[in-house]
VEXLOLO-617385 format. One line per field, with one value per residue (C-alpha): residue number from 0; x, y, z; residue in one letter. Coordinates in pm, 1 decimal, decimal comma. Layout:
BEGIN
tilo = (NUM ...)
X = (X ...)
Y = (Y ...)
Z = (Z ...)
torvo = (A ...)
***
This chain:
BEGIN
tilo = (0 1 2 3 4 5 6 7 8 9 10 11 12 13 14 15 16 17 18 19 20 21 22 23 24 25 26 27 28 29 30 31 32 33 34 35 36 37 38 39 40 41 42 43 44 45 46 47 48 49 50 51 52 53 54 55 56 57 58 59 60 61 62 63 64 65 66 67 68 69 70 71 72 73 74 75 76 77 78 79 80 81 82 83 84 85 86 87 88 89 90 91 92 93 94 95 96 97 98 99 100 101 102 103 104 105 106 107 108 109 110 111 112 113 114 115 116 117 118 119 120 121 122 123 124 125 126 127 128 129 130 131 132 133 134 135 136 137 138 139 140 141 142 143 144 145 146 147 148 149 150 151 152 153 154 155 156 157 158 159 160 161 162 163 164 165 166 167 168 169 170 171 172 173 174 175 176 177 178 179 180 181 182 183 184 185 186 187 188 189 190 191 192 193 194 195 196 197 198 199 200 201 202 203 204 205 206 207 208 209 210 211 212 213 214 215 216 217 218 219 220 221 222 223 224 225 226 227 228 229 230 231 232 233 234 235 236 237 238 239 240 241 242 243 244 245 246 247 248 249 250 251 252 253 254 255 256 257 258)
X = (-1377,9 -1081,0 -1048,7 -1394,4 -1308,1 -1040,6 -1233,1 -1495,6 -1211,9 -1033,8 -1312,6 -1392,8 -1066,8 -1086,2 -1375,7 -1306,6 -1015,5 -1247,2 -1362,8 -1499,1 -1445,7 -1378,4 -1134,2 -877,6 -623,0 -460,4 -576,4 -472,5 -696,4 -977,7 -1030,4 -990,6 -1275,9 -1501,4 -1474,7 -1380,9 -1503,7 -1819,7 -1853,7 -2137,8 -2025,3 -2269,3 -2528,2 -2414,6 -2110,8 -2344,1 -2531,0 -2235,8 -2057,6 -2393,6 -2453,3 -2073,4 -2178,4 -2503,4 -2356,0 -2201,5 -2515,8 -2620,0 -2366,6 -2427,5 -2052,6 -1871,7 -1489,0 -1191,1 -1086,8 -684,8 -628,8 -272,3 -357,8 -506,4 -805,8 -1188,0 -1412,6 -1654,3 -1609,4 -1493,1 -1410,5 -1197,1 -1530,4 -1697,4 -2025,3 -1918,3 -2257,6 -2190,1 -1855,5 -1982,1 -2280,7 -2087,4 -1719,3 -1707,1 -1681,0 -1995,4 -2072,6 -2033,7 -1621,2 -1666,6 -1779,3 -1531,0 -1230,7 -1365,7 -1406,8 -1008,4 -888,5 -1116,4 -908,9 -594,8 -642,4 -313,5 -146,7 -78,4 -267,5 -160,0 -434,1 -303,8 -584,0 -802,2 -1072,4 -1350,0 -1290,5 -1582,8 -1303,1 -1110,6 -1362,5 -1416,5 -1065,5 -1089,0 -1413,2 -1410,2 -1068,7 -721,5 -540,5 -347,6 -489,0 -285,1 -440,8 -232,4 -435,1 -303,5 -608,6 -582,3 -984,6 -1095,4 -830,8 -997,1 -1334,9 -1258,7 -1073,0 -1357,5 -1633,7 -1434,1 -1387,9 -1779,5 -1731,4 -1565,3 -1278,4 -1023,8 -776,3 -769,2 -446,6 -460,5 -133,4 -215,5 25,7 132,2 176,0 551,8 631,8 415,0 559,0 882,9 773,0 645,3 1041,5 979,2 721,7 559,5 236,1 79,3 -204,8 -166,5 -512,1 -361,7 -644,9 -506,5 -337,7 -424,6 -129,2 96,4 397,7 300,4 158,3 459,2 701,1 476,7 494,7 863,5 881,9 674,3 822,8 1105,3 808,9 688,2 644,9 521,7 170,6 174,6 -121,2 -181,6 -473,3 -475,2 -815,2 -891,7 -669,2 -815,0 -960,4 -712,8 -435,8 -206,1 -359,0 -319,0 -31,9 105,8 -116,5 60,8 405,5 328,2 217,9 541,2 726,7 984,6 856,9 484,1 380,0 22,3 -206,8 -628,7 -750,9 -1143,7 -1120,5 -1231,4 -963,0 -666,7 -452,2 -105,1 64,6 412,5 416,4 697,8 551,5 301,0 358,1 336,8 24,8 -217,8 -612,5 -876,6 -1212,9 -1554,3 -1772,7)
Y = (-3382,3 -3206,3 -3167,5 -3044,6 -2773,9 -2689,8 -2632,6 -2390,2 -2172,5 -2168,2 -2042,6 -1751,1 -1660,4 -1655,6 -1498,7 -1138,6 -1176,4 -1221,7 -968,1 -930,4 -823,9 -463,9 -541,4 -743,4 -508,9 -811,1 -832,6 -1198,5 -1282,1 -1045,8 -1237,0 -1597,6 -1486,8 -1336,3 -1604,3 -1933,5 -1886,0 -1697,9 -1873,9 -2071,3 -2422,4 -2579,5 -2747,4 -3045,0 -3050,9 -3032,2 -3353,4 -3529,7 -3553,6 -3636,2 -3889,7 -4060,6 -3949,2 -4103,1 -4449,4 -4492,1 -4411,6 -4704,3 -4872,1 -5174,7 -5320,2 -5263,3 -5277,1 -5260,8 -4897,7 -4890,3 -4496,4 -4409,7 -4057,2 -3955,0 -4144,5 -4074,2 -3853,5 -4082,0 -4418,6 -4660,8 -5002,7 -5075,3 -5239,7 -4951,9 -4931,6 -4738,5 -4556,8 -4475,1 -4344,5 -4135,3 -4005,4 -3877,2 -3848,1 -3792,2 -3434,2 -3231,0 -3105,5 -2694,9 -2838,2 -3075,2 -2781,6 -2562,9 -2760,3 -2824,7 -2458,4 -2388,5 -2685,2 -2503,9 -2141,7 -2261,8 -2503,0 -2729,5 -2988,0 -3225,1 -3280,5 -3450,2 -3561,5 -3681,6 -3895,4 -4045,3 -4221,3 -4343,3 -4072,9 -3802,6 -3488,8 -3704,2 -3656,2 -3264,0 -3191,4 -3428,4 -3322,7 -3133,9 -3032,3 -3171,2 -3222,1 -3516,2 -3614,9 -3887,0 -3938,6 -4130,1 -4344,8 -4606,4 -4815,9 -5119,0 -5195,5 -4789,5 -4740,7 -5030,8 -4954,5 -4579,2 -4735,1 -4941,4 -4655,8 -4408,3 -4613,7 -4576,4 -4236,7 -3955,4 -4001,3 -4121,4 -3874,8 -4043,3 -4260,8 -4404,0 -4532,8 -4734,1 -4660,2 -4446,7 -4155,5 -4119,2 -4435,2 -4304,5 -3914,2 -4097,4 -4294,8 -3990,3 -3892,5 -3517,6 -3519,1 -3118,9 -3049,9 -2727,5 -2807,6 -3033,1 -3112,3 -3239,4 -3395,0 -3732,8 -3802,0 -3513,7 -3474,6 -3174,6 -3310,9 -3543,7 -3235,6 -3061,4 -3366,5 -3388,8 -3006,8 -3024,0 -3341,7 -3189,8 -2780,7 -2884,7 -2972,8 -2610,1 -2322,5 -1982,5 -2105,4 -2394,9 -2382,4 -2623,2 -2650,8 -2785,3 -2961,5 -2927,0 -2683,7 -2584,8 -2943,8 -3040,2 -2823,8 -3001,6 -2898,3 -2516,7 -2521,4 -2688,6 -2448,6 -2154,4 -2292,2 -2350,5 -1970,7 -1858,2 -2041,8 -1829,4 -1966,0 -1884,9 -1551,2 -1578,1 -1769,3 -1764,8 -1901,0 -2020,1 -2197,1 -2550,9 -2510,7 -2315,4 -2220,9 -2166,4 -1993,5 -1968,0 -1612,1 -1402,4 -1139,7 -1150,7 -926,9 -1110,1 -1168,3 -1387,5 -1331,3 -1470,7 -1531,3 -1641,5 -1829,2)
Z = (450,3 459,3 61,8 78,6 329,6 142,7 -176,8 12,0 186,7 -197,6 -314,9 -85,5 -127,8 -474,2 -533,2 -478,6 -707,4 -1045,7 -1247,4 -1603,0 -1944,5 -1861,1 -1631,5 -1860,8 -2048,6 -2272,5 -2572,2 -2602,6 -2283,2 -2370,0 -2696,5 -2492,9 -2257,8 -2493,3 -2807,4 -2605,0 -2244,5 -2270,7 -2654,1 -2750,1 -2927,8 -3270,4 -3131,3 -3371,5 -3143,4 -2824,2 -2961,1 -3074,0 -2741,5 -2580,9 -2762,6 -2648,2 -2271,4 -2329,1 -2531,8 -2142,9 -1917,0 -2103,8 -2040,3 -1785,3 -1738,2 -1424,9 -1399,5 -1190,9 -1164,8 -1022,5 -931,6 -963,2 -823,5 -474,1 -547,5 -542,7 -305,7 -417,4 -477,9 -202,9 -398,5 -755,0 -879,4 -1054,6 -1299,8 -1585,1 -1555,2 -1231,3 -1348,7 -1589,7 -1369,8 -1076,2 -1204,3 -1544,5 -1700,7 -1735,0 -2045,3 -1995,5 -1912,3 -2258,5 -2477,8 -2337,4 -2376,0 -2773,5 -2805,1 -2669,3 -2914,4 -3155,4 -3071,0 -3027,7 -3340,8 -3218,1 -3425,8 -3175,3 -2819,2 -2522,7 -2251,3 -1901,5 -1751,0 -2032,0 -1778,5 -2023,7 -2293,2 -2215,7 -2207,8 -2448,8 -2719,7 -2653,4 -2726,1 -3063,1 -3200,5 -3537,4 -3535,8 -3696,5 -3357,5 -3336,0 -2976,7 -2765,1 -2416,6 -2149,7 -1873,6 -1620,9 -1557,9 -1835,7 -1794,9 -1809,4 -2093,3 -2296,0 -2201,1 -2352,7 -2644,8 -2721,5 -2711,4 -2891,6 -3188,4 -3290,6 -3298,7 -3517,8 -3317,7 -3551,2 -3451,0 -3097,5 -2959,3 -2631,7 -2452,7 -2151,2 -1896,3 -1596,2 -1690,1 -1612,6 -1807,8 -2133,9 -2106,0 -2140,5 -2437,1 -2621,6 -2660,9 -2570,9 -2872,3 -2935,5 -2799,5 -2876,6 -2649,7 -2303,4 -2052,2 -1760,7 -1563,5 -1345,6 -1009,4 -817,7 -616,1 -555,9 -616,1 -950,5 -1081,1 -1082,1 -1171,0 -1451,5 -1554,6 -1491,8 -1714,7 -2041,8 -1997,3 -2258,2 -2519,8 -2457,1 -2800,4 -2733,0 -2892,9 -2638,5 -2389,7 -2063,9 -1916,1 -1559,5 -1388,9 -1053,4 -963,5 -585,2 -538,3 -228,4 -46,1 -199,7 -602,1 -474,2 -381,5 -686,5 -893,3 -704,2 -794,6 -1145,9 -1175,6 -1052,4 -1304,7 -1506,9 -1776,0 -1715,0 -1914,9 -1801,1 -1636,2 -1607,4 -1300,6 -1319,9 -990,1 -1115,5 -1398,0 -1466,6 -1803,7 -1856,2 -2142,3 -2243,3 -2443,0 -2454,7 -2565,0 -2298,6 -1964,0 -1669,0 -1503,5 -1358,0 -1422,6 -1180,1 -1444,5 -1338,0 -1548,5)
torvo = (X X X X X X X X X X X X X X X X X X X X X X X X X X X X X X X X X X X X X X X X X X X X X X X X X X X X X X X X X X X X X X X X X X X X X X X X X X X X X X X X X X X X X X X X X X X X X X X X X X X X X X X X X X X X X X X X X X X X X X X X X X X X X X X X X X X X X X X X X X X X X X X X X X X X X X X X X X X X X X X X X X X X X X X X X X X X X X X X X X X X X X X X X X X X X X X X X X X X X X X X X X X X X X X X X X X X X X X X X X X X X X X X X X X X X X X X X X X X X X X X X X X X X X X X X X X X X X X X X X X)
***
């Protein structure tokens, strides 16, 4: 209840703060907003990843889900339908094609997922492109269960390393990624151990993207941390998601963008 709250009151406050095209005087942002997120994806991309989200609404097996993070608003027991996973938790697919369509811009050679769950955003940021894409995720039974479905796909590109995430950011030896999704244990201060933990990997072509940025007190305030950063050139706040660059030729700023 409180979380909830807490999203609502984010919200209003955030609100005022957007504005549109007109009102964005980088170049580099102007072009992110009007290609990437106000872009239309192929439909043959639409259909492909509905057709994986669809492969697990059929999908009858239940598991044992063990969160690592702050846990579910929705579920109340580790035994989970993967249906029901997908149905209520899962990402949508306006948040699948956008995260193709930044992999698609940003065109990175390698890609570093933080929460794999059953492999819905997974498969967005994989899709027609030439990313190497390693996803990290701590459950054993929803890391197999992705590994399984993502297979039958045109996935190929796809490594999954089951483990916490602390444990397989260590194992990936301070490895490059051009492009990171951070979307798992939605805590304030694994967030930032996390950020702290990958900024040595960063490039000035590196972007982060961070999920659920306003979605508890605790997310905010890690967000607002994170945008004050030395490091941090820029950042685009879209309430339900927020990026992070690392430009140096980039003035300083944060942008507030509504979709």
């Amino acid at each position: 209840m409180i979380r909830d709250l807490h999203t609502v009151i984010a919200y209003l406050k955030w609100l005022p703060k957007t504005f549109h095209l007109h009102g964005i005087h980088s170049p580099f942002i102007f072009n992110l907003e009007k290609k990437v997120l106000r872009g239309i994806s192929k439909d043959s991309i639409k259909s492909e990843l509905l057709s994986y989200q669809k492969s697990l609404l059929n999908n009858n097996k239940t598991i044992t889900v063990r969160d690592y993070g702050y846990g579910s608003r929705v579920f109340n027991s580790e035994k989970r339908a993967v249906r029901r996973i997908v149905k209520v938790a899962g990402a949508t697919q306006k948040r699948r094609l956008l995260l193709q369509r930044l992999v698609h811009h940003f065109r990175p050679s390698e890609t570093l997922e933080l929460g794999t769950s059953l492999g819905l955003a997974t498969t967005a940021l994989a899709i027609e492109n030439k990313s190497i894409v390693t996803s990290i995720e701590g459950c054993r039974e929803t890391a197999a269960e992705a590994q399984k479905n993502i297979r039958t796909g045109p996935y190929q590109n796809v490594t999954i390393i089951c483990d916490t995430f602390e444990n397989g950011i260590k194992s990936l030896n301070h490895k490059t990624f051009d492009l990171i999704y951070f979307d798992g244990n939605h805590s304030k201060k694994a967030t930032l151990a996390y950020f702290q933990k990958l900024l040595p990997t960063v490039n000035k072509k590196t972007v982060w993207i961070f999920d659920d940025i306003h979605w508890s007190p605790g997310m905010t305030q890690a967000w607002e941390e994170i945008k004050g950063n030395k490091n941090v050139t820029a950042t685009v706040d879209c309430f339900w998601f927020g990026m992070v660059f690392f430009r140096p030729e980039q003035a300083k700023e944060d942008f507030y963008i509504r979709l």
